[in-house]
C-alpha positions in Angstrom: 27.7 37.3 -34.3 27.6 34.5 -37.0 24.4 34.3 -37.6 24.7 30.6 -38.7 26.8 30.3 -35.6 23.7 31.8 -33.6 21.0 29.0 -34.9 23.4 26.0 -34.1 23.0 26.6 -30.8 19.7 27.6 -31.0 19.0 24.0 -32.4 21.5 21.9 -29.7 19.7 23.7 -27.4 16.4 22.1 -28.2 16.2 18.6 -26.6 16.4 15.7 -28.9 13.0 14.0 -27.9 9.6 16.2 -27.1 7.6 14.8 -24.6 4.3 14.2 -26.0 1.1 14.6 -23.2 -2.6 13.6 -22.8 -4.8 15.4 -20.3 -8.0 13.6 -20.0 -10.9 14.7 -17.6 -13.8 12.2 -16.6 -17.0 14.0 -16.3 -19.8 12.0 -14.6 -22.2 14.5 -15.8 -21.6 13.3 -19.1 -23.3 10.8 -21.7 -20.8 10.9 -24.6 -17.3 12.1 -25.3 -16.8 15.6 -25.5 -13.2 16.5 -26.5 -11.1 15.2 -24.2 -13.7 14.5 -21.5 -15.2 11.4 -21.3 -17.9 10.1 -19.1 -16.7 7.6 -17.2 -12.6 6.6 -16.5 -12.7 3.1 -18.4 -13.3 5.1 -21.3 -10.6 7.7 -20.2 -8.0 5.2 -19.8 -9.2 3.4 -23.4 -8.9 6.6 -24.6 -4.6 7.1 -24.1 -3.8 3.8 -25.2 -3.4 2.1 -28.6 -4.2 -2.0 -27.7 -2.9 -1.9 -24.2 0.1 0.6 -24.5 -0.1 4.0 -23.6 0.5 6.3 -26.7 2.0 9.6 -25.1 4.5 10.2 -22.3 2.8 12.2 -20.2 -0.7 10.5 -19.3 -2.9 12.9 -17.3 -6.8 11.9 -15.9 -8.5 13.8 -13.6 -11.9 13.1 -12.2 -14.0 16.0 -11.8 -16.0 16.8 -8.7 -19.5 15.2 -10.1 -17.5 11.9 -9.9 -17.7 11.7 -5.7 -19.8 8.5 -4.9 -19.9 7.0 -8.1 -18.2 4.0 -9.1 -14.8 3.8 -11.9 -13.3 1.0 -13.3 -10.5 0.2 -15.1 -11.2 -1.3 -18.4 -10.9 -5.0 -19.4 -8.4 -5.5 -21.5 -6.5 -8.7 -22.7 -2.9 -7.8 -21.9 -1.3 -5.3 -19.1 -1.4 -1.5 -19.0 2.0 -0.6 -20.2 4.4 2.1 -21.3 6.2 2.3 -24.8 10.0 2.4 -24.7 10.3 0.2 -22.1 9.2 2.6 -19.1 9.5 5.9 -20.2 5.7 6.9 -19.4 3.6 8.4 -16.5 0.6 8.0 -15.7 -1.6 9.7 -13.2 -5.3 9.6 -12.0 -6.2 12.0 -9.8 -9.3 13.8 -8.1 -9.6 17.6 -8.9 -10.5 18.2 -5.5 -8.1 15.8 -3.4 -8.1 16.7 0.1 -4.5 17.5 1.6 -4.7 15.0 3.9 -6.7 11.6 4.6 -7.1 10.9 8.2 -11.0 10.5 8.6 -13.3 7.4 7.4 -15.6 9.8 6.7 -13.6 11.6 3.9 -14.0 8.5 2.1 -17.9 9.6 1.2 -16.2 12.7 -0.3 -14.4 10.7 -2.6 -14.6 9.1 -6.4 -14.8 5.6 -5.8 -12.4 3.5 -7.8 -13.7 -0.9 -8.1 -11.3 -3.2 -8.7 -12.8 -6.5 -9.2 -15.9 -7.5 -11.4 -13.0 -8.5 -13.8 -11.3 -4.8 -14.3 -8.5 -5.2 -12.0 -5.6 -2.3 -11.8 -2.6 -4.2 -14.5 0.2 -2.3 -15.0 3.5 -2.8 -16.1 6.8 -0.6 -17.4 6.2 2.5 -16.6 8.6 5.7 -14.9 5.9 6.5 -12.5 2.1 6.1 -11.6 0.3 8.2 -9.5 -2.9 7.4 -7.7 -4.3 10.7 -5.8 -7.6 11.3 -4.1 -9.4 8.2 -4.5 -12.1 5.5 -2.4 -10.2 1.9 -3.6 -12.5 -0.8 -3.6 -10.5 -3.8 -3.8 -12.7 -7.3 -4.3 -11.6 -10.8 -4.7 -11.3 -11.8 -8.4 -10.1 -13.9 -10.7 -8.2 -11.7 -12.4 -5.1 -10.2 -11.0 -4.4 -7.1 -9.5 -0.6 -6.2 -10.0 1.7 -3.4 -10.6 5.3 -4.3 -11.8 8.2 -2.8 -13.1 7.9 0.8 -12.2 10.5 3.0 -10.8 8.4 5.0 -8.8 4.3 4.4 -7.4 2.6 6.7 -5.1 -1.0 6.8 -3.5 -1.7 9.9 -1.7 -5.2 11.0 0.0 -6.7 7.8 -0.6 -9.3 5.3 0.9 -8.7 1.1 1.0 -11.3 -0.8 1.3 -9.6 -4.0 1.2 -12.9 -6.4 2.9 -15.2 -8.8 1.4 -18.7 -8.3 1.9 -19.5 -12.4 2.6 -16.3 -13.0 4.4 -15.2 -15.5 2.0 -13.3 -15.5 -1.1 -14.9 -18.0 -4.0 -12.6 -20.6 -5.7 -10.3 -19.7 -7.6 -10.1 -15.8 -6.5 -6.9 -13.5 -5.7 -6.6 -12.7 -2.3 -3.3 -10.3 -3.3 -2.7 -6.9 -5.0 1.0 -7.3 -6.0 3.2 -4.5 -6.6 6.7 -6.1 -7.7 9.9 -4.9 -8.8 9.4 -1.4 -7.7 12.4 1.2 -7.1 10.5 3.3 -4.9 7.0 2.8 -3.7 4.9 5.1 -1.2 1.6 5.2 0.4 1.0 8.6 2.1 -2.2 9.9 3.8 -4.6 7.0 3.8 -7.4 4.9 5.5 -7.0 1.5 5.2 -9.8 -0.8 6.0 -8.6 -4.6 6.2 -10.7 -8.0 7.5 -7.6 -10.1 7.0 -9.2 -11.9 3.7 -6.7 -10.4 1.5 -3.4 -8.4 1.5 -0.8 -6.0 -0.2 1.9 -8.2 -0.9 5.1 -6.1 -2.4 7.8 -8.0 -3.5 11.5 -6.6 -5.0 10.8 -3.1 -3.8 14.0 -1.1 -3.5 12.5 1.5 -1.3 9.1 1.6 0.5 7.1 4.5 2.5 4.0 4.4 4.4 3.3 7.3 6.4 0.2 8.7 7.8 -1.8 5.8 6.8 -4.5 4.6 9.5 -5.5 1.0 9.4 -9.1 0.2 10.6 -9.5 -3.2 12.0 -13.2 -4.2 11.4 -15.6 -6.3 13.2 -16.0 -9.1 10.9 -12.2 -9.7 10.4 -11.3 -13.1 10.2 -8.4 -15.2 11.8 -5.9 -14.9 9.0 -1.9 -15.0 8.2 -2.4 -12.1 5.6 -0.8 -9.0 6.7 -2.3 -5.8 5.3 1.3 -4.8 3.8 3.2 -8.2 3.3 7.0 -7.0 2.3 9.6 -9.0 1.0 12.6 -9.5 -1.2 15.0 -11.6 -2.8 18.6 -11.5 -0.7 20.3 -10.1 -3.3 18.3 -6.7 -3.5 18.9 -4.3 -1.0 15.3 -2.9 0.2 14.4 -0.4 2.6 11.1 0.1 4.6 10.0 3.3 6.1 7.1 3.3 8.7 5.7 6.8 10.3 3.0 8.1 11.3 0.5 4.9 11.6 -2.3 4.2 13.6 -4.0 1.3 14.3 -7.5 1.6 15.7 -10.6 -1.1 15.8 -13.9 -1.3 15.3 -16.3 -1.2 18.6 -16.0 -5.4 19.0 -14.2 -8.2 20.3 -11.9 -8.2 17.4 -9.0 -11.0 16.2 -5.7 -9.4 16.3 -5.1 -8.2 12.7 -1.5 -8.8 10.5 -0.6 -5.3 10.1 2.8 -5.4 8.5 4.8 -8.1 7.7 8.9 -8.1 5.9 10.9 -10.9 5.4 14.2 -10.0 3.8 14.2 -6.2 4.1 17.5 -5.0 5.3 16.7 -1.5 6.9 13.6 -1.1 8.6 12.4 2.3 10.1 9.0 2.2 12.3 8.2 5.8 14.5 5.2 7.0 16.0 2.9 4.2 15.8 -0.1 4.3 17.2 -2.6 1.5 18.7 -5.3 2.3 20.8 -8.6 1.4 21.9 -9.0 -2.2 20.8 -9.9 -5.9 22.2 -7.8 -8.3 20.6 -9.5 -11.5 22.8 -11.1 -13.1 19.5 -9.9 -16.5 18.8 -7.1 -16.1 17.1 -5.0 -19.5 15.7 -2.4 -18.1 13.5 -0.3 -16.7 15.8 -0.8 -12.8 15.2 1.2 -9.8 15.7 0.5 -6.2 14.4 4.2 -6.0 13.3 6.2 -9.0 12.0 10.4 -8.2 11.3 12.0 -11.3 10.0 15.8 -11.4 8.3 16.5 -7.7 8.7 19.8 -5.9 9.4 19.3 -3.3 11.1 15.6 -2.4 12.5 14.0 0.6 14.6 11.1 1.0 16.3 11.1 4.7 18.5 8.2 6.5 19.7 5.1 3.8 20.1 2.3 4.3 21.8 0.0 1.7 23.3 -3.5 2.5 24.6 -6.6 1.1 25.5 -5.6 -2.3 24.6 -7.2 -5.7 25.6 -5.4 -8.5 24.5 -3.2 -12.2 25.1 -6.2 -14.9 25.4 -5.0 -16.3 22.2 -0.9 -16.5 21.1 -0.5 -13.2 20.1 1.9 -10.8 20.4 2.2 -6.9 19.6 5.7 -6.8 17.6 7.7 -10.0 16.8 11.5 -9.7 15.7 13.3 -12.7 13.8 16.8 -13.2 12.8 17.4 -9.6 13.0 21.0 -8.2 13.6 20.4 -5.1 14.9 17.2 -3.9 16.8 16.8 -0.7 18.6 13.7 0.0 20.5 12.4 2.7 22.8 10.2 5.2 23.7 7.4 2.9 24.8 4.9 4.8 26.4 2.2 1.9 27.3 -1.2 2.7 29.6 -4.6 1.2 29.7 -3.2 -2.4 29.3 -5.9 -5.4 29.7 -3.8 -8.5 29.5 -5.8 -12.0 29.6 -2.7 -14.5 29.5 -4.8 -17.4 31.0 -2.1 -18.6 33.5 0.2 -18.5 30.7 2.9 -16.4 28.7 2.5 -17.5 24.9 1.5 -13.7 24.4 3.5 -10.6 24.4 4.1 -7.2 24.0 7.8 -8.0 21.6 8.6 -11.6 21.0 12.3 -11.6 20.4 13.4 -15.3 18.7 16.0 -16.7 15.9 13.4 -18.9 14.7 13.4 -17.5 11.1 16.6 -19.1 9.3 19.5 -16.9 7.2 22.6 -18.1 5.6 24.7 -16.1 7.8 25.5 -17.9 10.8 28.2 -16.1 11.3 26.2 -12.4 12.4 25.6 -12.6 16.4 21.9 -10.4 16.9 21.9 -7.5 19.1 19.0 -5.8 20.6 18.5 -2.1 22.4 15.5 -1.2 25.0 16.0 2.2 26.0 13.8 5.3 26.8 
């Protein structure tokens, strides 16, 4: 063979851009850098960017096991996180040892605890992907802004949320949402979500969207809110997706006020299976007019396999599902026991509130709903 012939396509065969990587490893047992171990993760993630941009393509940090319990920040910088070339970077933090699944409050001891708040919010933007794994979140109210944007694909896996605020109030002029906007595909799989209703995840312009396995605790001191826990919606003109499986809802020992679980509002196929609520007492006084699971201006919805158990409720307007404006709804496979209703000679509260109330520009689209078994 020609051997000129022979290194040609030796040389098309070598792709036209090499991916340059950083692996980083935080080491709590440190004092002082020490090659690419640093001891603490502000200083890990100050370490992979040049100003705010991330220098390589490929952005590894992984928090060694002498990191459980103690407390990582982001670092406070001036402008976003962001990716050169205009989204062509990863990014991922992980936890050496993340657990393979999340489904126990008291995992979340076992875990690196991640603050944001204290001024080092999580502010990203124009990346390919970021990847948070194996982590105790600590979101506080703050003045500066917690946000993820422009990303074609974010995942949190084997995580802890810790979404309350220690004095039940936010002070003036403090962010009561995380935004993620403008993401092609987002998912949250295997977490524990602790929410008082003081602030939300509100994601916006999200092509696709997964929670599964994720187990929201409804605490004690939760406050009579309108913020759901995962607040979706779009514009009209972006066709989004929402995926819901695997999610349980339990409380708190207490009289609790019915919590905002998850709320959409423009999301054209919704898919909710095997939900879970049990053992709570939703009598609190409640003023907003709560539900665990709010569908407005969807095209086609499904809700299969629920379960309902131990549940007190209906002293306050209140209902368990609500559907708006949606032109297509299937549900079934209720299986309901235990039910403590409290309606007060009335029948403002309910198990599914089915209404038109929330407006569309079609007029034209007649709604249809399914009960079946």
């Amino acid at each position: 063979m020609n051997h000129s012939f022979l290194i040609c396509i030796l040389l098309l065969s070598v792709p036209s851009r090499l991916v340059a990587s950083k692996d980083i490893t935080v080491d709590a047992d440190l004092t002082e850098k020490i090659g690419n171990s640093y001891p603490s993760l502000d200083q890990a993630i100050s370490a992979i960017l040049s100003g705010s941009t991330l220098i390589d393509d490929e952005n590894i940090i992984t928090l060694k096991a002498n990191c459980i319990g103690k407390h990582q920040y982001f670092p406070i910088l001036s402008q976003n996180i962001n990716g050169k070339n205009s989204g062509s970077c990863r990014l991922i933090i992980k936890f050496e040892n993340t657990p393979s699944s999340i489904n126990n409050a008291d995992q979340c001891r076992l875990l690196p605890i991640l603050e944001l708040g204290n001024g080092a919010c999580m502010a990203i933007d124009n990346l390919s992907s970021l990847t948070i794994s194996g982590l105790n979140i600590k979101y506080s109210g703050d003045k500066c802004k917690n946000t993820v944007t422009n990303i074609e694909t974010v995942t949190f896996t084997n995580f802890c949320l810790n979404n309350s605020e220690p004095s039940r109030l936010m002070a003036n002029g403090e962010l009561s949402s995380f935004e993620l906007n403008s993401i092609a595909s987002l998912s949250m799989k295997s977490g524990i979500y602790f929410s008082d209703s003081i602030k939300q995840i509100m994601i916006t312009q999200t092509r696709e969207a997964a929670l599964e396995n994720i187990t929201l605790v409804a605490m004690e001191k939760a406050i009579d809110s309108d913020k759901s826990a995962f607040a979706f919606s779009t514009d009209e003109s972006i066709h989004a997706n929402l995926s819901v499986n695997n999610f349980r809802v339990i409380c708190e020992p207490a009289t609790l006020v019915m919590p905002n679980v998850v709320s959409t509002s423009n999301v054209d196929l919704i898919s909710i299976s095997n939900l879970n609520i049990s053992n709570c007492d939703f009598n609190s006084v409640a003023t907003k007019n709560p539900a665990i699971i709010s569908v407005g201006r969807a095209s086609t919805l499904t809700i299969q396999k629920v379960i309902i158990d131990n549940l007190t409720f209906g002293a306050y307007q209140q209902s368990i599902f609500v559907v708006s404006s949606v032109i297509n709804a299937t549900l079934r496979d209720f299986q309901i026991s235990n039910l403590h209703t409290d309606f007060g000679g009335q029948s403002y509260s309910q198990i599914v509130d089915l209404n038109d109330k929330t407006s569309t520009n079609d007029s034209l689209h007649k709604n249809s709903i399914i009960f079946s078994q």
